[in-house]
Backbone as JSON Lines, residues from 0, in Angstrom:
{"i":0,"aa":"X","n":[121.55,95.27,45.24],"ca":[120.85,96.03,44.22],"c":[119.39,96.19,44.62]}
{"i":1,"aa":"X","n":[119.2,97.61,44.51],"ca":[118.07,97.4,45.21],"c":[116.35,96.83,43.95]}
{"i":2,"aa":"X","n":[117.15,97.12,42.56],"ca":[115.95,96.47,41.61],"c":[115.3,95.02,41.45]}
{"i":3,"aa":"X","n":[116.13,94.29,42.39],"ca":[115.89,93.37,42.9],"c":[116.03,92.21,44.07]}
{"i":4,"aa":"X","n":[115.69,93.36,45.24],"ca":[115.55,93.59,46.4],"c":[114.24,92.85,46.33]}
{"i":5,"aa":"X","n":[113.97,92.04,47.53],"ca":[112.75,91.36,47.9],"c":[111.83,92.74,48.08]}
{"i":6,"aa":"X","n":[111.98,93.66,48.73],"ca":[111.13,94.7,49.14],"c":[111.19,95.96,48.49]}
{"i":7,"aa":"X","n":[111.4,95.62,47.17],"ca":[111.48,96.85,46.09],"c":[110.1,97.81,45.86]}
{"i":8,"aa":"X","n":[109.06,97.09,45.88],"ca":[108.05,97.32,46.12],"c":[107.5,98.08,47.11]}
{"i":9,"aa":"X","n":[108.27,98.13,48.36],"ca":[107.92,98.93,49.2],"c":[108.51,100.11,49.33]}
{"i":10,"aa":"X","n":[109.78,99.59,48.42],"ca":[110.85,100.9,48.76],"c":[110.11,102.03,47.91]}
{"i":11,"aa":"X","n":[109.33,101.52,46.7],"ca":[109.16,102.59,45.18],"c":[107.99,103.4,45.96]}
{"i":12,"aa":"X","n":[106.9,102.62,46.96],"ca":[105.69,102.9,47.77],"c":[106.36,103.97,48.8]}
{"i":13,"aa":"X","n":[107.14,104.16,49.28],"ca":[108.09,104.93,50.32],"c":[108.41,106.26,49.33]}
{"i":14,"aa":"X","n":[109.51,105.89,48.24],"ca":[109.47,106.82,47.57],"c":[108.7,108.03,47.15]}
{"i":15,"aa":"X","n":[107.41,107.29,46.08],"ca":[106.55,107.72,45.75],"c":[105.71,108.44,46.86]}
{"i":16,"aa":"X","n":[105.51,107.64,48.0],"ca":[104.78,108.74,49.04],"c":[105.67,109.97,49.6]}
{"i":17,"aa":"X","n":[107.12,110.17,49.88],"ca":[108.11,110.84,50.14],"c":[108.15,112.19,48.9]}
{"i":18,"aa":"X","n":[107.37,111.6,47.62],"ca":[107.75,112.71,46.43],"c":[106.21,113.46,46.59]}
{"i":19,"aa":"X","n":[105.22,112.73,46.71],"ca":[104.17,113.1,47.02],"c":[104.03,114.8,48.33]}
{"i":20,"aa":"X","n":[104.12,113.39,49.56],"ca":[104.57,114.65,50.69],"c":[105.4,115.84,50.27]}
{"i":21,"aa":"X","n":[106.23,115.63,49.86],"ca":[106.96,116.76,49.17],"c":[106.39,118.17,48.72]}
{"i":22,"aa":"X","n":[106.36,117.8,47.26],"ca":[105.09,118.48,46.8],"c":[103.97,118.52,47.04]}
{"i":23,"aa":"X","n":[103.4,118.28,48.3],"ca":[102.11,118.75,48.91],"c":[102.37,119.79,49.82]}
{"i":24,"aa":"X","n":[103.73,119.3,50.6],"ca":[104.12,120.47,52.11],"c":[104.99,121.69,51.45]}
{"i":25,"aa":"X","n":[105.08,121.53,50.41],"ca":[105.92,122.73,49.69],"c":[104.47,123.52,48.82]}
{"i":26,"aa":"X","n":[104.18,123.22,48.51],"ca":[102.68,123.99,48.24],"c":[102.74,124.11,46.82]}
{"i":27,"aa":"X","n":[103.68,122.89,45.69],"ca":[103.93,123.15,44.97],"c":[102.36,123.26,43.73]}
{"i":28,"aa":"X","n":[101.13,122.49,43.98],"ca":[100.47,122.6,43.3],"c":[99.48,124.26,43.28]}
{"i":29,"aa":"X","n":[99.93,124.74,44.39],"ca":[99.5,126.29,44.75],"c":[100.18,126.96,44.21]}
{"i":30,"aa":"X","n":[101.64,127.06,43.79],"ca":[102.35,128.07,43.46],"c":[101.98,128.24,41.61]}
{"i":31,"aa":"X","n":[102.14,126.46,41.11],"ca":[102.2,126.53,39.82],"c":[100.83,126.63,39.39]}
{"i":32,"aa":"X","n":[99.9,126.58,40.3],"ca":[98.13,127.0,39.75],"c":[97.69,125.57,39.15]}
{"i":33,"aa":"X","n":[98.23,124.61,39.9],"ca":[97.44,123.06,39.39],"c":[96.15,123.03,40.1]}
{"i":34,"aa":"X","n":[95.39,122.34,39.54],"ca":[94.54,122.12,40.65],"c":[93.84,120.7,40.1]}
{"i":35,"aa":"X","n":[93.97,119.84,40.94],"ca":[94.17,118.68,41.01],"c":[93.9,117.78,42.43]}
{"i":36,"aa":"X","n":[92.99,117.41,42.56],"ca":[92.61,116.42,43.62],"c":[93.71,115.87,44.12]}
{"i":37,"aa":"X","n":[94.02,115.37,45.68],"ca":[95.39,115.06,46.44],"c":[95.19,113.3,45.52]}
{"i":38,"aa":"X","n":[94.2,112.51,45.63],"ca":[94.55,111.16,45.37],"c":[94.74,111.05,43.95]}
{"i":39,"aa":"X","n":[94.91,112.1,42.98],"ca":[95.13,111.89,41.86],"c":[96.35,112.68,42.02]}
{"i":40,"aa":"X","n":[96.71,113.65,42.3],"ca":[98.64,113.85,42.45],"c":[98.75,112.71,42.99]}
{"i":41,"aa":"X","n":[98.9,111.89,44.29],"ca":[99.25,111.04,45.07],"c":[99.43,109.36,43.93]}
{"i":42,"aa":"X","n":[97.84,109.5,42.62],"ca":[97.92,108.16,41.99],"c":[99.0,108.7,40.52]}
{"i":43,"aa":"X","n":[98.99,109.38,40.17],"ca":[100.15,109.9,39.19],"c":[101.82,110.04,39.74]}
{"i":44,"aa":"X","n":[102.1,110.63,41.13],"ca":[103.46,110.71,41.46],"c":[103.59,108.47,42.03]}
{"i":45,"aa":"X","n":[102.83,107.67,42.41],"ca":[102.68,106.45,42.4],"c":[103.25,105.54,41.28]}
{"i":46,"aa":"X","n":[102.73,106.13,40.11],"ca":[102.5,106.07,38.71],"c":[103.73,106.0,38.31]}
{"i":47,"aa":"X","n":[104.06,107.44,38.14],"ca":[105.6,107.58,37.15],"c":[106.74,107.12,38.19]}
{"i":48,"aa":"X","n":[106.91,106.66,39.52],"ca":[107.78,106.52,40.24],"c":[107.75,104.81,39.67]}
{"i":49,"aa":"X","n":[106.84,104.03,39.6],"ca":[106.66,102.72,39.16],"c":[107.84,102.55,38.02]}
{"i":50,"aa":"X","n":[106.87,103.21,37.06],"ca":[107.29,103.18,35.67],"c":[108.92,103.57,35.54]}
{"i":51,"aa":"X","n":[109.29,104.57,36.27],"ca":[110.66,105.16,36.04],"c":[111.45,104.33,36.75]}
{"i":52,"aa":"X","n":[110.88,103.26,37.68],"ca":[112.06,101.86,38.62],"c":[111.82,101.02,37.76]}
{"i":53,"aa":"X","n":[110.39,100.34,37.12],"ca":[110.71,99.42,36.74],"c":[111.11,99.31,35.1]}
{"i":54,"aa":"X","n":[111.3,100.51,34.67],"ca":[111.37,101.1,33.38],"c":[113.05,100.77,33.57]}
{"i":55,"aa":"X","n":[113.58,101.71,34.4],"ca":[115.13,101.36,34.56],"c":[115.86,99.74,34.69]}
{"i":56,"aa":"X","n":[115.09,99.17,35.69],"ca":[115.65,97.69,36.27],"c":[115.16,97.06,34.59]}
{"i":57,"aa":"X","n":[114.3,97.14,33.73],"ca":[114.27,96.61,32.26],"c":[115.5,97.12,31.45]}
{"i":58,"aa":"X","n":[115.51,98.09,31.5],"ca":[116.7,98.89,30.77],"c":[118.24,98.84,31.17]}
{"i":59,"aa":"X","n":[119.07,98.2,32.24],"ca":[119.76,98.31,33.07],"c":[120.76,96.75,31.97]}
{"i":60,"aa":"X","n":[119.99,95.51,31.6],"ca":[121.01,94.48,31.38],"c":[120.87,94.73,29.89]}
{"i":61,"aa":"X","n":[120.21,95.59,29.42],"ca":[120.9,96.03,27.43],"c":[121.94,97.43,27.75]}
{"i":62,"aa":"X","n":[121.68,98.22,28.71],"ca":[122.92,98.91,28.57],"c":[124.03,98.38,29.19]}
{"i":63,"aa":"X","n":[124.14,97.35,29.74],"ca":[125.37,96.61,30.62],"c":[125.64,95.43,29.03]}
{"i":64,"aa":"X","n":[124.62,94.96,28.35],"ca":[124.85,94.34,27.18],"c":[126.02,95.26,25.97]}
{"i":65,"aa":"X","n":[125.28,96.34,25.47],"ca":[125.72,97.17,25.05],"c":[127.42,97.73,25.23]}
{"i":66,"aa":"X","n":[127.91,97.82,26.81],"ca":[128.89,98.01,27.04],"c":[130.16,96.86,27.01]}
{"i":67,"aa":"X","n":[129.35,95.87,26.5],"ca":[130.16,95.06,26.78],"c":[131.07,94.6,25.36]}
């Protein structure tokens, strides 16, 4: 499992830079007219990638509760 993987932390840091790159080499903040400094896309896509792993790995043993 990787939510509690010794190196989860690096994996979400991988991620998050992978979603980043993404939407930087796709030109997505050009197309939709953001305009927004790279280390603040870069500290927000950081951000919600956190929140949405460790938001899940919290949420993961009440819906396994739940089903049971």
């Amino acid at each position: 499992m990787l939510f509690h993987h010794r190196y989860r932390y690096l994996f979400m840091l991988l991620l998050a830079l992978y979603a980043f790159l993404n939407t930087a080499l796709c030109n997505v903040y050009y197309y939709f007219k953001i305009e927004v400094a790279w280390y603040h896309a870069l500290l927000t896509v950081v951000l919600v990638t956190f929140l949405t792993w460790e938001g899940n790995r919290l949420i993961k043993p009440l819906m396994k509760k739940k089903d049971s």
